[in-house]
N, C-alpha and C positions, 0 to 999 in steps of 0.2 A: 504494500500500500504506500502510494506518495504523498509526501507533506508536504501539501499546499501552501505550508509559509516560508520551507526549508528558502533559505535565503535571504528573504524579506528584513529589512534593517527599517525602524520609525526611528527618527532624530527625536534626542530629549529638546523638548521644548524651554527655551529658558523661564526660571519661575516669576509670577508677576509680584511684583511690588507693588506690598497692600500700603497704602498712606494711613496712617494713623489717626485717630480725631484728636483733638488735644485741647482741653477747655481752660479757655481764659483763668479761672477762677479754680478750679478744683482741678486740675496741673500745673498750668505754668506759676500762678502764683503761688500755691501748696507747696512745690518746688522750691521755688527759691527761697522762701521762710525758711525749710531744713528738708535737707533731699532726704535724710535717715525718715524722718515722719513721713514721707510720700512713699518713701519705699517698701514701708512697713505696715503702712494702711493703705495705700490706694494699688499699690503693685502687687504687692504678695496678698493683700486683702484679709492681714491679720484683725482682727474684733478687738476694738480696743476696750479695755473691761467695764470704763464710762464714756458715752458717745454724751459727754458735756456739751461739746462745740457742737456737735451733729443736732442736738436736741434744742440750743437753747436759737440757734439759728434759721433751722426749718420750722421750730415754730413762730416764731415772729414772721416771718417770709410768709408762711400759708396762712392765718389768722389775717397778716394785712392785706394779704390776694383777697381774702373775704371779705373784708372791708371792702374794696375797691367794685368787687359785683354786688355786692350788696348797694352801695351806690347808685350800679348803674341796670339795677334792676334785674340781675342775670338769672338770678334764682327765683325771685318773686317778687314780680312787677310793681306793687303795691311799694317797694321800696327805693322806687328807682327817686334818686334827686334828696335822698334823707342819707345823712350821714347817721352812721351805726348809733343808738342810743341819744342823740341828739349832743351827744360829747360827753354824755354822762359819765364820769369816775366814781368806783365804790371804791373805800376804803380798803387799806389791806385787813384790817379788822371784818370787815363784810367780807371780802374775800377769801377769809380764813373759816368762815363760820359756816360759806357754803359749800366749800370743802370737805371740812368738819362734819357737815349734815352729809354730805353723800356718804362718808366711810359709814356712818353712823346707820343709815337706811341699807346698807349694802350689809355691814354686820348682823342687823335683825332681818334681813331676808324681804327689805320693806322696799317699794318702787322710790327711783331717786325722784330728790324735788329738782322742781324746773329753774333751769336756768335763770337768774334775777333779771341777764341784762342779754342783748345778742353777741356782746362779745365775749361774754363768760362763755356760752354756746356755742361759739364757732372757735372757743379755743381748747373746749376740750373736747371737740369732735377731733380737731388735731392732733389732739393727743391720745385719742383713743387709735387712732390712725398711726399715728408713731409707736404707740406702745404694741402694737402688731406684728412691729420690725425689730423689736426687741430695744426702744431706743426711747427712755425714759429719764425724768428731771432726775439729776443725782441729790438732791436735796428739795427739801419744802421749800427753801429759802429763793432757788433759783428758780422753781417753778412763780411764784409768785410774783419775783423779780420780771419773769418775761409779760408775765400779764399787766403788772402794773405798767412798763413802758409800753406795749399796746395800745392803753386806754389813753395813757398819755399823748401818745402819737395819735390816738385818732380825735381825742380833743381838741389839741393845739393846731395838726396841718389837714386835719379831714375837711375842712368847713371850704378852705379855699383849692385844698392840693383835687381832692376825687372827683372834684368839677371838670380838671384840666388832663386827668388821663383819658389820653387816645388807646392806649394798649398796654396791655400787661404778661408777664412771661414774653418778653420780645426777643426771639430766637435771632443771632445774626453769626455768618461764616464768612472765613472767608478761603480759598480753596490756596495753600501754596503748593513751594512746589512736590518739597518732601513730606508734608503734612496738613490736614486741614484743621487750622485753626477754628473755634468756634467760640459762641458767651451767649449766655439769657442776663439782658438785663432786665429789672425789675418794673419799670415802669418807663413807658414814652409820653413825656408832660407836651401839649401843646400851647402854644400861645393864644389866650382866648381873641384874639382878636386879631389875629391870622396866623392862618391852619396851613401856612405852608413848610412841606418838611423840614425847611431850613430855617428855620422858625422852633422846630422842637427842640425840646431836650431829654437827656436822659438821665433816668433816676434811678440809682443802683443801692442796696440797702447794706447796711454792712452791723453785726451785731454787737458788735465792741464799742468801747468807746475810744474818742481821738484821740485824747489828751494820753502819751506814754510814749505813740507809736516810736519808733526805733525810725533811725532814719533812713534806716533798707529799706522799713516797710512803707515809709512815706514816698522814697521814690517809685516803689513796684507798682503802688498806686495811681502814682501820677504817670507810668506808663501805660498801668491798666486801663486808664481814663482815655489816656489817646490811641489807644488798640481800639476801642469801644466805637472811637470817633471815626474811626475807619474803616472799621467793620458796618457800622450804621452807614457812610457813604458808598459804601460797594453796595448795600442793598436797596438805599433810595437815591443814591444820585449826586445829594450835595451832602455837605457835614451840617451836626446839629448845631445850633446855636451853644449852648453848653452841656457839660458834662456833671451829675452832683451824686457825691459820694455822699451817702447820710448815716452818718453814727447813731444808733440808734442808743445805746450804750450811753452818751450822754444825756438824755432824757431822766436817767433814771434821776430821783432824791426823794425825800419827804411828801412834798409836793408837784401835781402840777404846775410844770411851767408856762407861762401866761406867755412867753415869748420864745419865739425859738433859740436856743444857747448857742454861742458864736462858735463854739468849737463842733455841732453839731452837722458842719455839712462842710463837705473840699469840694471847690466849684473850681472848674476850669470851662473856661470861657475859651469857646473856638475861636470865634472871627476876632477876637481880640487878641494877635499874640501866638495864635500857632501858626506853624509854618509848616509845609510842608514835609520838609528837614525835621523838625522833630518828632513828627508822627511816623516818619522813615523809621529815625533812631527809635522808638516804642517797638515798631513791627519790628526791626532787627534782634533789639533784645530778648523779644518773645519768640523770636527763632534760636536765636544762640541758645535760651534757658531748655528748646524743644529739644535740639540737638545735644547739649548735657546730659540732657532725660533717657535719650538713645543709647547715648553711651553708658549710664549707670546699668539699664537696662541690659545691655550685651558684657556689662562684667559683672553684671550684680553687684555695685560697688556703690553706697548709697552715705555717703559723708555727710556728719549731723554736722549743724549750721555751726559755727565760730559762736565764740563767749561773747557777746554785745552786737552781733546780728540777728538773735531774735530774742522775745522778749520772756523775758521771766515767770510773766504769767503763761506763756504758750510750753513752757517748760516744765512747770509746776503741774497743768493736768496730764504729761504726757506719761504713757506707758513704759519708756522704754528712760525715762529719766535718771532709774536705778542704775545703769548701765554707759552713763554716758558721762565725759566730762565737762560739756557746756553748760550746767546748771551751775547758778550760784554764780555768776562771772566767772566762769574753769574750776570753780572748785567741786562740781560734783555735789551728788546729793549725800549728805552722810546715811550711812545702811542702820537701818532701826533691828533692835533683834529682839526677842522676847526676854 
């Protein structure tokens, strides 16, 4: 019997080169803070034992998306044009009592009471959301914490802010060569008084407060901003009028504040002051921190940030801080023993 393929040679095709996606925010910047923490949570996809940051920052993020449909009527018409509760704040003392009643109804097997206000309601649907994924407030203190700057934020900038969003979750890429860069920012603010793209801006949320930042982290952001600005012009055409990072982190105290606090937002103004050139240098740096990434990735080689490039507090909740000697200014965490 003859074999029909005896001979027959197929050339190996060479293999294609997949482009990586690579997010503004939760790589390049996650990176450059401390490649060991990107390496260790977003690569290898170790569980960090408290998802702090994870938690206290998706919920603020999903809680204000509710607000902002809530607004604009997405769920139930009847509320389109009313900001959440009319700006109303409950006390932390309220806040703790209704709390307090749900464990209490949950202990005796009793239906929970209803939410006082709609943002106590769309923030523990949040959380019953997050607590699914295994990713819950490490304390009473900070659960608390996030709600009260919530209410705060939706007192003080709901009244004028929710009027002016065009869109929210606003996907924007942009395709290079070795990689596709991408980012959601949080909000596209338009100018009530003309709706043209170059006219908007963009509103990105950040859960920390300003006042500390490290000056790594202040420039990463102000690269962040002009990545954004570029990314928004590849998708409509021209640049937004400005860029505004908002701390939300500063909000918090005692009290609502009646005014928004000066350290509360980093504005960077397009048409005033950027140039093409340094939107270049933005993109360039978020290529260089990509191709870094690449490389740790093909040696598995993941170097935790230098003593006074990142900040103390991002130190303090990290997992792997036992082990490292950037805490403390280089001196390492002392080992606790029984």
């Amino acid at each position: 019997m003859t074999n029909p393929f005896q001979g027959l040679s197929v050339p190996l095709t060479a293999s294609a080169s997949i482009k990586r996606r690579y997010s503004v925010t939760q790589d390049v910047v996650s990176y450059r803070r401390c490649a060991r923490q990107y390496g260790a949570f977003n690569v290898h996809n170790y569980a960090p034992a408290h998802q702090t940051q994870l938690y206290f920052g998706t919920v603020l993020h999903q809680v204000l998306d509710r607000c902002h449909g809530h607004f604009q009527g997405l769920v139930n018409s009847s509320t389109k044009g009313q900001v959440p509760d009319q700006g109303r704040v409950l006390s932390d003392a309220e806040l703790q009592q209704h709390f307090a009643d749900i464990r209490n109804a949950i202990d005796n097997g009793q239906p929970q009471p209803a939410p006082p206000t709609d943002l106590v309601r769309y923030f523990l649907e949040v959380e019953q959301g997050l607590r699914s994924q295994g990713i819950r407030a490490i304390t009473p203190d900070l659960r608390l914490k996030a709600l009260r700057i919530i209410q705060y934020f939706n007192a003080l900038e709901g009244p004028e802010l929710y009027a002016r969003v065009r869109d929210t979750e606003l996907r924007l890429q942009a395709d290079r060569q070795s990689h596709i860069l991408h980012g959601v920012v949080d909000l596209l603010v338009e100018n009530p008084n003309n709706a043209d793209p170059s006219e908007c801006e963009i509103w990105d949320y950040k859960g920390m407060s300003r006042v500390g930042l490290l000056r790594a982290d202040l420039q990463t952001y102000l690269f962040q901003m002009r990545v954004y600005a570029h990314l928004y012009e590849l998708k409509f055409g021209v640049l937004p009028k400005r860029v505004v990072l908002y701390f939300l982190g500063e909000l918090d105290g005692d009290r609502a504040p009646h005014t928004r606090p000066a350290n509360a937002t980093l504005e960077l103004a397009i048409h005033n002051g950027m140039s093409s050139n340094e939107i270049g240098e933005a993109m360039q740096a978020f290529a260089d921190t990509v191709k870094e990434i690449e490389t740790s990735r093909a040696q598995d080689h993941w170097p935790a940030a230098s003593p006074g490039e990142i900040s103390e507090q991002d130190c303090a909740i990290c997992d792997l801080r036992w082990d490292c000697a950037t805490p403390n200014g280089g001196q390492g965490v002392a080992l606790r023993y029984p």
